[in-house]
RODO-2510 file (C-alpha; in nm, 4 decimals, decimal comma):
residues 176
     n   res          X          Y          Z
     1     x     0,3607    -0,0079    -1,6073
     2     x     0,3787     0,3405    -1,4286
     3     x     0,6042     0,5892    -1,5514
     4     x     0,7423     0,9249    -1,3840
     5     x     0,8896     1,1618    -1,5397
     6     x     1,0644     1,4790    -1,3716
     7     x     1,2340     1,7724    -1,5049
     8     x     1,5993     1,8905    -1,3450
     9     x     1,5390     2,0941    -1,0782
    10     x     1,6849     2,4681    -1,1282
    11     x     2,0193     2,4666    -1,2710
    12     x     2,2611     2,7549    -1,2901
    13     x     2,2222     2,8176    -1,6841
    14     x     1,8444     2,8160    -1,6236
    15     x     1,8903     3,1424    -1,3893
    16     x     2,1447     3,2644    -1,6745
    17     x     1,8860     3,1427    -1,9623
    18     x     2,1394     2,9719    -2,1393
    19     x     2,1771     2,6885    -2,3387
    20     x     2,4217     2,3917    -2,2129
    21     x     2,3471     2,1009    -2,4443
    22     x     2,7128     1,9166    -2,3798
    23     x     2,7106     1,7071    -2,1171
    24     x     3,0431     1,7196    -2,0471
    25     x     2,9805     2,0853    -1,8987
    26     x     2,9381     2,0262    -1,5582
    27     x     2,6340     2,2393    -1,5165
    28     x     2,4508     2,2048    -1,1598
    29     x     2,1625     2,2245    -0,9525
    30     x     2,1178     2,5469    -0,7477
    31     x     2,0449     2,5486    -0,4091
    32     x     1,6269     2,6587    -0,5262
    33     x     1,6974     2,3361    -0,7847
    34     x     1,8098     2,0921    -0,4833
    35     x     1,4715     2,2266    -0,3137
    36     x     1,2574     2,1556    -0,5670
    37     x     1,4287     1,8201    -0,6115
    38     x     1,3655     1,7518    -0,2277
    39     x     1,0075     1,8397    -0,2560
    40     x     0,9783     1,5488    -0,5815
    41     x     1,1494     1,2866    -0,3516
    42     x     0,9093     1,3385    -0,1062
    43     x     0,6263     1,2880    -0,3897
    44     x     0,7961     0,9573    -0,4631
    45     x     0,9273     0,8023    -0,1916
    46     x     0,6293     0,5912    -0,1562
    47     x     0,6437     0,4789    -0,5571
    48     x     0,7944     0,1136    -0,5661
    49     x     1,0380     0,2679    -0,8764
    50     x     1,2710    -0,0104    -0,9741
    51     x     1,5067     0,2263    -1,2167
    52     x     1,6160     0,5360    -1,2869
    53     x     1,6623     0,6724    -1,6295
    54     x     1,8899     0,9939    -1,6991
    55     x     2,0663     1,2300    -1,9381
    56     x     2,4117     1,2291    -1,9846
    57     x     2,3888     1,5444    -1,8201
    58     x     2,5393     1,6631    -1,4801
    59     x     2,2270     1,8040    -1,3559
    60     x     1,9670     1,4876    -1,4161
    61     x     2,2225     1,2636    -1,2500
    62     x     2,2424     1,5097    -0,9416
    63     x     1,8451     1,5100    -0,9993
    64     x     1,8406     1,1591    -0,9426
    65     x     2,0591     1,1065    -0,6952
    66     x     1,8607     1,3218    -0,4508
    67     x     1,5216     1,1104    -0,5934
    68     x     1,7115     0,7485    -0,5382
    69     x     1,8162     0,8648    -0,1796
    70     x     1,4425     0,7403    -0,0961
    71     x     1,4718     0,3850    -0,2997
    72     x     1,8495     0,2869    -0,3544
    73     x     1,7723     0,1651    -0,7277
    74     x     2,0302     0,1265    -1,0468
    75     x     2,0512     0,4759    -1,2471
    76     x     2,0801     0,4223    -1,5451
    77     x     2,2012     0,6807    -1,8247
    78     x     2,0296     0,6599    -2,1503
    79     x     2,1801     0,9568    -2,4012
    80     x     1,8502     0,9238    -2,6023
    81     x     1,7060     1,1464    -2,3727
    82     x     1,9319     1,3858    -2,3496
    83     x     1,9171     1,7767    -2,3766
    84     x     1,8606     1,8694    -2,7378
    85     x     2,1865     1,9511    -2,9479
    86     x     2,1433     2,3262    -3,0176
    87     x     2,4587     2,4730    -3,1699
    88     x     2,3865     2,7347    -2,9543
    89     x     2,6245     2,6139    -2,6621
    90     x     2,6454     2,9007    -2,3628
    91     x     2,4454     3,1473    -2,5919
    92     x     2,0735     3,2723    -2,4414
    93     x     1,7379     3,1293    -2,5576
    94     x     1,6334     3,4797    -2,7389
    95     x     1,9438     3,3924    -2,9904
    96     x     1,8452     3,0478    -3,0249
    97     x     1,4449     3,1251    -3,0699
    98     x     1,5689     3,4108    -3,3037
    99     x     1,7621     3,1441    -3,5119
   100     x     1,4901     2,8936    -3,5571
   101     x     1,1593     3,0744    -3,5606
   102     x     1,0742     3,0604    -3,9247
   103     x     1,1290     2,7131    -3,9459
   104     x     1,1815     2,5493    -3,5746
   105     x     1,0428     2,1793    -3,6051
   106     x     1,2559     2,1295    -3,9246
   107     x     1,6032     2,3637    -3,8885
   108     x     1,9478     2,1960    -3,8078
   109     x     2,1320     2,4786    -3,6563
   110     x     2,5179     2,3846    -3,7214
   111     x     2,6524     2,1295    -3,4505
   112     x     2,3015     2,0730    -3,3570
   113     x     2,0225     1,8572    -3,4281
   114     x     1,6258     1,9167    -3,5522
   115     x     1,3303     1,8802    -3,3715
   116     x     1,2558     1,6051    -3,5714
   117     x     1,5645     1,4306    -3,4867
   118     x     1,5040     1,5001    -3,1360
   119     x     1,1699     1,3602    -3,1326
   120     x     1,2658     1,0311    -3,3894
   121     x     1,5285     0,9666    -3,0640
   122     x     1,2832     1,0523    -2,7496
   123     x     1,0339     0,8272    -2,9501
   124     x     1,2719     0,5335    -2,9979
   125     x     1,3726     0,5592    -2,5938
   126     x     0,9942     0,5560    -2,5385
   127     x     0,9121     0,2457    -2,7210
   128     x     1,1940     0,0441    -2,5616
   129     x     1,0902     0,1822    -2,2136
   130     x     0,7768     0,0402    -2,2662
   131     x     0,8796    -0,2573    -2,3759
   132     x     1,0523    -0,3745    -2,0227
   133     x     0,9195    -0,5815    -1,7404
   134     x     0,9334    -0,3062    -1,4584
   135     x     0,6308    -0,1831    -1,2897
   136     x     0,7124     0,1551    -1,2086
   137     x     1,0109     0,3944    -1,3262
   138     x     1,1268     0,6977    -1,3342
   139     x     1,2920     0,9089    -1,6171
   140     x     1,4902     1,2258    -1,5581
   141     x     1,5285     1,4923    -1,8185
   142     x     1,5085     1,8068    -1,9955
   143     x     1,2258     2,0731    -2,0863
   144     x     1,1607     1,9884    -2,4379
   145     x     1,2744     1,6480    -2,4191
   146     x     0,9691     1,6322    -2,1631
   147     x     0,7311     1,8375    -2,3847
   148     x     0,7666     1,5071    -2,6402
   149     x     0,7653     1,2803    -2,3832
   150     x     0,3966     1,4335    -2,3271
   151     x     0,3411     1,4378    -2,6988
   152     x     0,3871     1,1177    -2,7232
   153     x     0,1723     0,9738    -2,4540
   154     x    -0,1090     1,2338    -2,5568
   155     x    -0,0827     1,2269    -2,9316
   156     x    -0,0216     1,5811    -2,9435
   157     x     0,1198     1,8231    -3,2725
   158     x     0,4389     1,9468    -3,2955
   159     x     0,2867     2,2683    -3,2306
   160     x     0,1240     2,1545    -2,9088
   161     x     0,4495     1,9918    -2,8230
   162     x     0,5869     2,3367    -2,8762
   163     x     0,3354     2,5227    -2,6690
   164     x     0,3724     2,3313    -2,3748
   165     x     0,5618     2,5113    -2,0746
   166     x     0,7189     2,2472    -1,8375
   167     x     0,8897     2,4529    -1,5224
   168     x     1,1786     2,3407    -1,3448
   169     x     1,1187     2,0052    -1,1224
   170     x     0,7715     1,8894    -1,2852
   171     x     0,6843     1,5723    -1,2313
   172     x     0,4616     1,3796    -1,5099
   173     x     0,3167     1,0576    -1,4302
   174     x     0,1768     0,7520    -1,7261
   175     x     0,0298     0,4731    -1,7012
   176     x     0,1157     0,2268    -2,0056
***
C-alpha cells in the first residue's frame, strides 16, 4: 500500500498564527494556500489514489477537493485526524507554546487534549489505514498531526516528533 499524506495548504489563521482547532470555524484556504494546493494536484494526478481521508476541518476538505479534481474518488472524513484540541481557540501560537513548554507532551490545557492523546488517536487511525485493501491513498491534515504521522512510520521520539517543521502543503509519501 502507498500512502500520501499532505498538509492544508495556507489558511487564513496560518497568516494570523492562530490556533483554530474547532472545526466548525469555517477557516479557509488563501489564495497562496489554493496555489500550493494546485501545485500537490499536479504531483498526484498520476497516483491511482482510490480515497481520500480528511479532518473535520474546513480547510482539509477544501484541500481535497482541489486534489480529487484530478481522480473523482470518495472523501472521506475521519475526526481521528483532526487538528489537535488546544484550548487555545483564536489565541496565537506564542500563548499556546508559553502554556505548555515545561511540560508539552504530557499537559491538558482546559478544553483541550495532550500530546499523548493526540498521538494514542493519530496512531489508532494509522493502524486501521493500514489495515484496508486499497493500494494507494491519500490523507489530508494538520502540522502536528503530520509530525506523528512521520513518527510513526519512522519510529521517531516525541522530541523528534516535536522538532519536525512541516510547512504548509507538504506532501509525505509511505510505502506499507
Amino acid at each position: 500500500m502507498r500512502l500520501y499524506f499532505v498538509r492544508h495548504g495556507q489558511s487564513s489563521y496560518n497568516v494570523k498564527k492562530r490556533f483554530n482547532s474547532d472545526p466548525k470555524k469555517k477557516v479557509l484556504l488563501t489564495k497562496l494556500g489554493v496555489k500550493q494546493i494546485n501545485k500537490v494536484k499536479s504531483n498526484l494526478k498520476n497516483k491511482k489514489i482510490e480515497v481520500i481521508f480528511v479532518s473535520e476541518f474546513p480547510r482539509t476538505i477544501q484541500t481535497a477537493k482541489i486534489i480529487n479534481e484530478s481522480h473523482a474518488v470518495p472523501i472521506k472524513i475521519d475526526k481521528r485526524i483532526n487538528e489537535r484540541r488546544t484550548g487555545f481557540e483564536g489565541k496565537t501560537f506564542h500563548e499556546y507554546i508559553k502554556f505548555i513548554d515545561k511540560n508539552k507532551f504530557h499537559i491538558k490545557p482546559k478544553g483541550g487534549e495532550s500530546f499523548q492523546e493526540e498521538k494514542k488517536r493519530v496512531f489508532s487511525f494509522l493502524k486501521d489505514l493500514i489495515k484496508m485493501p486499497c493500494k494507494e491513498v491519500l490523507i489530508v491534515s494538520h502540522e502536528e498531526i503530520m509530525k506523528v504521522i512521520k513518527g510513526y512510520f519512522n519510529k521517531l521520539t516525541d522530541e523528534e516528533m516535536w522538532a519536525l517543521s512541516i510547512p504548509n502543503a507538504h506532501l509525505m509519501k509511505f510505502n506499507v
